[in-house]
C-alpha positions in Angstrom: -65.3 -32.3 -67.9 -66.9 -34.7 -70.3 -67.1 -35.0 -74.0 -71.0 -34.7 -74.9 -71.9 -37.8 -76.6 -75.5 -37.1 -77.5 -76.5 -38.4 -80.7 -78.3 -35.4 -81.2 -76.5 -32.5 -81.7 -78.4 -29.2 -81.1 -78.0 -25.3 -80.1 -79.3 -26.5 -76.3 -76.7 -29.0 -75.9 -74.0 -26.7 -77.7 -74.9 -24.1 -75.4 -74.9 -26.2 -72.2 -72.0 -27.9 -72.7 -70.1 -24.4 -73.7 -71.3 -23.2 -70.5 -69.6 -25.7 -68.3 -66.8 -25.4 -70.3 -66.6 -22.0 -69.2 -67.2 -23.3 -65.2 -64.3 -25.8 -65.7 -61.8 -23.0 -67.0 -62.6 -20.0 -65.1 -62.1 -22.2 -61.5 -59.4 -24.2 -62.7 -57.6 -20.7 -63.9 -59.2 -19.3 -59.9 -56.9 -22.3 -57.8 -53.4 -21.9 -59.8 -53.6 -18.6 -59.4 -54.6 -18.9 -55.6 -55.0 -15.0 -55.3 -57.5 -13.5 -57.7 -61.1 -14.6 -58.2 -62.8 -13.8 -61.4 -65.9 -11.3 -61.3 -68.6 -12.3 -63.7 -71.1 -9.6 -65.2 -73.8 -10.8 -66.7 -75.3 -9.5 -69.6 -78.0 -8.8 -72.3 -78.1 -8.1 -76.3 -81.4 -5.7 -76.9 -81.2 -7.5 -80.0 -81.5 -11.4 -78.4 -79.3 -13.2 -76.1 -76.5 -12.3 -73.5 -73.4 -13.7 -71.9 -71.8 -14.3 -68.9 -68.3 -12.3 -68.8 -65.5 -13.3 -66.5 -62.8 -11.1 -65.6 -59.7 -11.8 -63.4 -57.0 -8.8 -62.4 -54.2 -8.2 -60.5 -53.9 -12.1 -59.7 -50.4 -13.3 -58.2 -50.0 -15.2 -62.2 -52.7 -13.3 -64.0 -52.5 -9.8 -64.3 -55.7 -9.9 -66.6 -57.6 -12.5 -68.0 -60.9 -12.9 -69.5 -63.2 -16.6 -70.0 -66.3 -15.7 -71.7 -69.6 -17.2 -72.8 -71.9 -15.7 -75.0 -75.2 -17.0 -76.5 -76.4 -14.5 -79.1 -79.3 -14.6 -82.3 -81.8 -12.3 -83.6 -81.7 -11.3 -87.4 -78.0 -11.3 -89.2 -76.9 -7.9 -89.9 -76.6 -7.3 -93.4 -72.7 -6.5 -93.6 -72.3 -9.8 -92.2 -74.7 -11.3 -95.0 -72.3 -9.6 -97.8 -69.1 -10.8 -96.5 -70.0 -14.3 -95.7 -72.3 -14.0 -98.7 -75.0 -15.7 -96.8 -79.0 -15.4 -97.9 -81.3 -13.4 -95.4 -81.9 -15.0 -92.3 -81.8 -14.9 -88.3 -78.8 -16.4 -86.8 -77.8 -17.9 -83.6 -74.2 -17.9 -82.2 -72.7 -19.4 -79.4 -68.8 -19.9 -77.7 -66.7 -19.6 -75.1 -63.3 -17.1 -75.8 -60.7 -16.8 -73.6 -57.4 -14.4 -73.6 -54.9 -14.5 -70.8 -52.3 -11.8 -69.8 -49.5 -13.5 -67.0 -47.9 -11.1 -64.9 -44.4 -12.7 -66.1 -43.2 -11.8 -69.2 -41.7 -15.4 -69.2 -45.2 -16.8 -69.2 -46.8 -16.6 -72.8 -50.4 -15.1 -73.3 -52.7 -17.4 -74.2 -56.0 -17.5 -76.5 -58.6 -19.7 -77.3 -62.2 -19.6 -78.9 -64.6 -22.5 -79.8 -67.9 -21.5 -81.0 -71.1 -22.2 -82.9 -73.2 -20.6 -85.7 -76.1 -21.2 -87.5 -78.8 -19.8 -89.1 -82.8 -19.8 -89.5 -82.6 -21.4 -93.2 -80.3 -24.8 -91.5 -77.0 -23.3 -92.3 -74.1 -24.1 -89.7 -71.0 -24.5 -88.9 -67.9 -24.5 -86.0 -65.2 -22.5 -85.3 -62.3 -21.7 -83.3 -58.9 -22.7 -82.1 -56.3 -22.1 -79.8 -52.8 -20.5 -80.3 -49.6 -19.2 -78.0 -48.0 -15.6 -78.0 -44.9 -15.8 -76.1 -43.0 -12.8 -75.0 -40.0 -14.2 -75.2 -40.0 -17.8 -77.6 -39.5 -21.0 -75.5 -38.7 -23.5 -77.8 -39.5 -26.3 -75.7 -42.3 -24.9 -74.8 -43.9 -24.1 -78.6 -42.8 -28.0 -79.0 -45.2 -29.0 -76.3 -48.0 -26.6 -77.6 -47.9 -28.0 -80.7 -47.7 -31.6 -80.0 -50.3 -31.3 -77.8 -52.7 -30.2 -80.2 -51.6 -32.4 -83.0 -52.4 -35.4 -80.2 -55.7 -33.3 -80.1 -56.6 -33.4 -84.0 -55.0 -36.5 -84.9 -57.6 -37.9 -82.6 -60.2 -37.1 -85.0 -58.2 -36.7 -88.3 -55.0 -36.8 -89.9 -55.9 -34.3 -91.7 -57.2 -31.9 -89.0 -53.2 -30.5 -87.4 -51.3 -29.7 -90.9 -54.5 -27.9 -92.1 -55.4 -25.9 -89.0 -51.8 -25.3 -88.1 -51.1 -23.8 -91.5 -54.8 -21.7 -91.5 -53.1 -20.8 -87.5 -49.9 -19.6 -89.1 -52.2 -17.5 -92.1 -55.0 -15.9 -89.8 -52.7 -15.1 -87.3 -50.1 -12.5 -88.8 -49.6 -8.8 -88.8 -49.3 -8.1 -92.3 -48.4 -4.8 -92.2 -45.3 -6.1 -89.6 -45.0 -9.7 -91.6 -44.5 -11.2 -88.3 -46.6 -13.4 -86.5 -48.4 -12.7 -83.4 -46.8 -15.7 -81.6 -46.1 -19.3 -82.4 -49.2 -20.0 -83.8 -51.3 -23.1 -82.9 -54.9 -23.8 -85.0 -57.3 -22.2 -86.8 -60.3 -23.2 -88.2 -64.0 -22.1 -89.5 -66.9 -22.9 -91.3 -66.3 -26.7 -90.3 -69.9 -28.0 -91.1 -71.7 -31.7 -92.1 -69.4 -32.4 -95.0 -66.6 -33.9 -97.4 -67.2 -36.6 -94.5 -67.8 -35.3 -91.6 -71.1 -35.6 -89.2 -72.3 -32.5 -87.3 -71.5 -35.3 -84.5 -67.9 -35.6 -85.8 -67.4 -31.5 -85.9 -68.8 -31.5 -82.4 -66.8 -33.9 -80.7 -63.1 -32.4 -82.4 -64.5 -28.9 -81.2 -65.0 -30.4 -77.5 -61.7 -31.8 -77.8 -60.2 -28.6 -78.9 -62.2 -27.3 -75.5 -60.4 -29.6 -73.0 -57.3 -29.1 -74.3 -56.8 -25.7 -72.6 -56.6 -26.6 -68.7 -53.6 -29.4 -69.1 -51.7 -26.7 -71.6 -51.6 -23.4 -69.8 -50.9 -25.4 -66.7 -48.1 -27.4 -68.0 -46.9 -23.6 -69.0 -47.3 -22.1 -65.8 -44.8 -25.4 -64.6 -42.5 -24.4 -67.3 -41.8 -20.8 -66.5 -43.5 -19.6 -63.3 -39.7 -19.8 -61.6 -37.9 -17.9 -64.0 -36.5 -14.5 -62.9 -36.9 -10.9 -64.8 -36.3 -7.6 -64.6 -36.9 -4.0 -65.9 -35.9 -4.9 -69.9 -37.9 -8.0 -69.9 -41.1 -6.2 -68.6 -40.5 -3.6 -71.2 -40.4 -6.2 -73.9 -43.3 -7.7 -72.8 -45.3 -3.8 -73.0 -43.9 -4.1 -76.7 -45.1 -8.0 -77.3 -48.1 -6.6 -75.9 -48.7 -4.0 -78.2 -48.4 -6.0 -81.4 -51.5 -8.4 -79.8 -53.5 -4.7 -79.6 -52.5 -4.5 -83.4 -53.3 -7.4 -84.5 -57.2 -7.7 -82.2 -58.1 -4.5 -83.2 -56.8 -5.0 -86.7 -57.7 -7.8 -88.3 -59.3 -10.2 -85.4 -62.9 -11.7 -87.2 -64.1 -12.4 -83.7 -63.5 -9.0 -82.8 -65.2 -7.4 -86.0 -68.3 -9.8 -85.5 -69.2 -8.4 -82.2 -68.7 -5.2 -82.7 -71.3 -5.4 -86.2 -73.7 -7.0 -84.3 -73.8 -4.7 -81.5 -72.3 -7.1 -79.0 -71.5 -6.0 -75.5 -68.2 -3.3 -76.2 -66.3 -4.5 -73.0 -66.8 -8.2 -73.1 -65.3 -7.8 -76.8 -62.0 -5.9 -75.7 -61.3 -7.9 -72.8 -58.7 -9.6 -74.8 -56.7 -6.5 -74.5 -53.6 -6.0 -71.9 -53.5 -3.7 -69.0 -50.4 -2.2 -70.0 -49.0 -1.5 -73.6 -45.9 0.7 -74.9 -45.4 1.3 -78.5 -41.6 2.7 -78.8 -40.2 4.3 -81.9 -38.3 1.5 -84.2 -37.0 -0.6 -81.7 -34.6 -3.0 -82.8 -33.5 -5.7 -80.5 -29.8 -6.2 -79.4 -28.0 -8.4 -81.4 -28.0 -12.1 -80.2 -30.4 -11.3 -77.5 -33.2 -13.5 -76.6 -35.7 -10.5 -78.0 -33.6 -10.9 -81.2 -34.0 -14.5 -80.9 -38.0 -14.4 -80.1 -38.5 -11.1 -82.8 -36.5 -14.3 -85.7 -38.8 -16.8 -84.5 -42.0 -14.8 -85.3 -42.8 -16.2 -88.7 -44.7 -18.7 -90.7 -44.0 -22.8 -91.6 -42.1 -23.4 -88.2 -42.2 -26.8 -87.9 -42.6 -27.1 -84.1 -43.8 -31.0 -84.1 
């Protein structure tokens, strides 16, 4: 793909380019995994808007994954108005999300969203980000991540990596575990035409954060598609698993916005795995590599 240089930044060329991001991943993710094809399912919002939802199963890497693309608007619920404390207006939102589930428990799941919002009265903003949950922590590999997507930000600001990493490391724990889901990545929000910053500027960092996907998740297929398991580490991975569940069905904002504005039920819990155990108080063995992960699972990790 290309990064959209149009000096003119609207919903049409958002939307467009969102869209082909979409193409890019879901046939990219179709050739490394050289067994599965995704299905897509297209759908409508009786309010406005619709999607395209792409699933993949049972694929010789991917046991599930999901690349999505969604173009919604009509009027803003009010519980939305109250907790972003916005005025009355209609709203238009727009993104591609993506959660992948690997077969291997040696190969991390994967998430990333990049989206856009904005509303009748000329309010908008960006959002998204990308961030790692391993089953079992990879040092090198959270290195990589991380240095990859400091390359990404530092491309557009200095600022942009210690900022988002830190919001990463915030918005992505389970308080009521005071772990982490993973190794973090970024986070960010609300990034509109200020302290700065063109719409043009927000745009181009959120494309950037859109490419970055493909050349990560590949370079950790490369890492760790060779690595041997058994029975325990497929049972640790059903418990990894579980704590995603938690923390989606939890405390995930993306999650919560779809389901107030009557988006479409199983394109909003495609981000959760095929095959989850919750066991009672498990507590790994001593110097193990789940002990090892389970210590690793915390915030301010300097992985760069």
């Amino acid at each position: 793909m290309s990064i959209n240089t149009q000096s003119t930044v609207t919903k049409e060329v958002i939307t467009e380019w969102f869209k082909q991001l979409q193409d890019h991943i879901s046939s990219s993710l179709e050739m490394r995994d050289g067994k599965s094809s995704f299905e897509e399912d297209l759908w409508t919002r009786p309010e406005g808007g619709g999607g395209r939802t792409r699933i993949i199963q049972k694929g010789a890497i991917l046991e599930k994954g999901g690349v999505n693309f969604s173009a919604v608007h009509g009027e803003m619920p009010e519980k939305i108005l109250q907790a972003l404390k916005l005025p009355k207006a209609n709203f238009y939102a727009t993104g591609v999300s993506i959660v992948l589930h690997p077969q291997s428990p040696m190969l991390p799941i994967i998430h990333m969203n990049v989206r856009y919002f904005e509303m009748s009265n000329g309010i908008f903003w960006f959002g998204g980000g990308i961030d790692l949950t391993p089953h079992y922590v990879f040092e090198k590999d959270a290195q990589f991540f991380h240095r990859h997507l400091k390359q990404v930000c530092d491309q557009h600001h200095p600022d942009y990596y210690p900022k988002f990493k830190q919001w990463a490391d915030d918005y992505f724990y389970i308080k009521h575990r005071q772990e982490t889901r993973g190794v973090g990545g970024i986070f960010f929000d609300r990034l509109a035409d200020k302290d700065g910053f063109s719409k043009n500027d927000r745009w181009a960092f959120v494309q950037s954060v859109g490419e970055a996907f493909v050349p990560i998740y590949m370079q950790m297929i490369e890492n760790n598609i060779d690595k041997t398991y058994g029975e325990q580490e497929e049972n640790w991975q059903k418990l990894r698993r579980g704590r995603y569940v938690e923390f989606n069905l939890v405390y995930d904002k993306g999650t919560k916005f779809g389901l107030d504005t009557n988006g479409r039920i199983e394109s909003i819990l495609m981000s959760l795995p095929p095959e989850v155990n919750w066991q009672y108080n498990v507590q790994p063995e001593a110097d193990s590599s789940e002990a090892f992960t389970q210590k690793m699972l915390k915030k301010g990790i300097d992985w760069v």
